[in-house]
C-alpha positions in Angstrom: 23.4 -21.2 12.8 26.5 -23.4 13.6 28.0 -22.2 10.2 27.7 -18.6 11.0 29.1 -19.1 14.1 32.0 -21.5 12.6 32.7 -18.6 9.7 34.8 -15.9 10.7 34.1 -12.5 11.6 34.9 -10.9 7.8 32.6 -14.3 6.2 29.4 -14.0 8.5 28.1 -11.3 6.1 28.3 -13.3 2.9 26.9 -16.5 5.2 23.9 -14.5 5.7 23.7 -13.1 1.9 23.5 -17.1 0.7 20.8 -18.2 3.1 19.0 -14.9 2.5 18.9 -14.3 6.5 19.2 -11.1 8.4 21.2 -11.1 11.9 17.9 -10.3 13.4 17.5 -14.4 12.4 20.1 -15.2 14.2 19.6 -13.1 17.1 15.8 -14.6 17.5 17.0 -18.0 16.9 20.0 -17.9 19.6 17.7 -16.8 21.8 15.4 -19.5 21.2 18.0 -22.1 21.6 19.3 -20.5 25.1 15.8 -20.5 26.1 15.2 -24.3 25.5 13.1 -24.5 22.4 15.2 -24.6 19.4 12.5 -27.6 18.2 9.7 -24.7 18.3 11.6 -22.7 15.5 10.3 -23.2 12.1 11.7 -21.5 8.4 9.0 -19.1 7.4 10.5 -19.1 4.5 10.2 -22.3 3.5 6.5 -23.1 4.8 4.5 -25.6 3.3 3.7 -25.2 -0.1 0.0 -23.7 -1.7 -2.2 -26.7 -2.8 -2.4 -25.9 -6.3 -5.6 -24.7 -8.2 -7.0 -27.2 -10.8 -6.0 -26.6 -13.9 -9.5 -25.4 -15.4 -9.8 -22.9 -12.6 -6.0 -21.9 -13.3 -7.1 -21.2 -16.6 -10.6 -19.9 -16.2 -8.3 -16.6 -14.3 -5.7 -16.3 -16.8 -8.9 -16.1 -19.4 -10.6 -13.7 -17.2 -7.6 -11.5 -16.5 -7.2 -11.6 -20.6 -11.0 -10.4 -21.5 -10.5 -7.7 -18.0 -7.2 -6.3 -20.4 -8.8 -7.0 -23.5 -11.9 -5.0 -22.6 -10.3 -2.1 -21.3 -8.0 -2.2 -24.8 -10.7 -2.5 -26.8 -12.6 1.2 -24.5 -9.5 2.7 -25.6 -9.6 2.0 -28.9 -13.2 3.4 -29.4 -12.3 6.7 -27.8 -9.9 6.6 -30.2 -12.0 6.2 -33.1 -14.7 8.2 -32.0 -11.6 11.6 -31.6 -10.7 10.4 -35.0 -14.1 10.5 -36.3 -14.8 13.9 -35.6 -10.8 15.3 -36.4 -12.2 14.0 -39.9 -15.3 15.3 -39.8 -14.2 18.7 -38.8 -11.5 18.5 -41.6 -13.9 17.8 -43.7 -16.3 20.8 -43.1 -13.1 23.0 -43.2 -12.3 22.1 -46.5 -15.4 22.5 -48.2 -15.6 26.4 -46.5 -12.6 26.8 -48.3 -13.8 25.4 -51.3 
């Protein structure tokens, strides 16, 4: 806050830009600070990190997300074959009318 404040007036935009901050930040947090509790504000950006999954169960969803894409691949693929199958088919009996 005491950079935006120290950066003049044509400066505070690009001050905001960096710290990806809207005015609206500094708005809540002046008010915070003229009420008395600037030790109550916290970054919700920055909040404490995600304990990380294990690394089997990090990989057990990457291997279910593949066979979920996989399987839905693999549907298509017999629709396909199954439209193919009967284009042929139907080519077939066409050409032996004609024969």
């Amino acid at each position: 806050m005491a950079e935006y404040d120290a950066a003049p007036k044509n400066e505070k935009g690009a001050v905001l830009r960096r710290e990806r901050l809207y005015h609206s930040h500094v708005k809540e947090w002046r008010a915070t600070r003229d009420a008395g509790a600037l030790e109550k504000l916290v970054d919700k950006r920055t909040g404490p990190a995600r304990p990380k999954k294990p690394a089997a169960e990090a990989e057990n969803e990457k291997l279910r997300r593949q066979v979920e894409r996989l399987e839905k691949e693999l549907a298509r693929n017999k629709v396909a074959l199954e439209v193919m199958g009967k284009a042929s088919a139907l080519l077939e009996m066409i050409s032996e009318s004609a024969d």
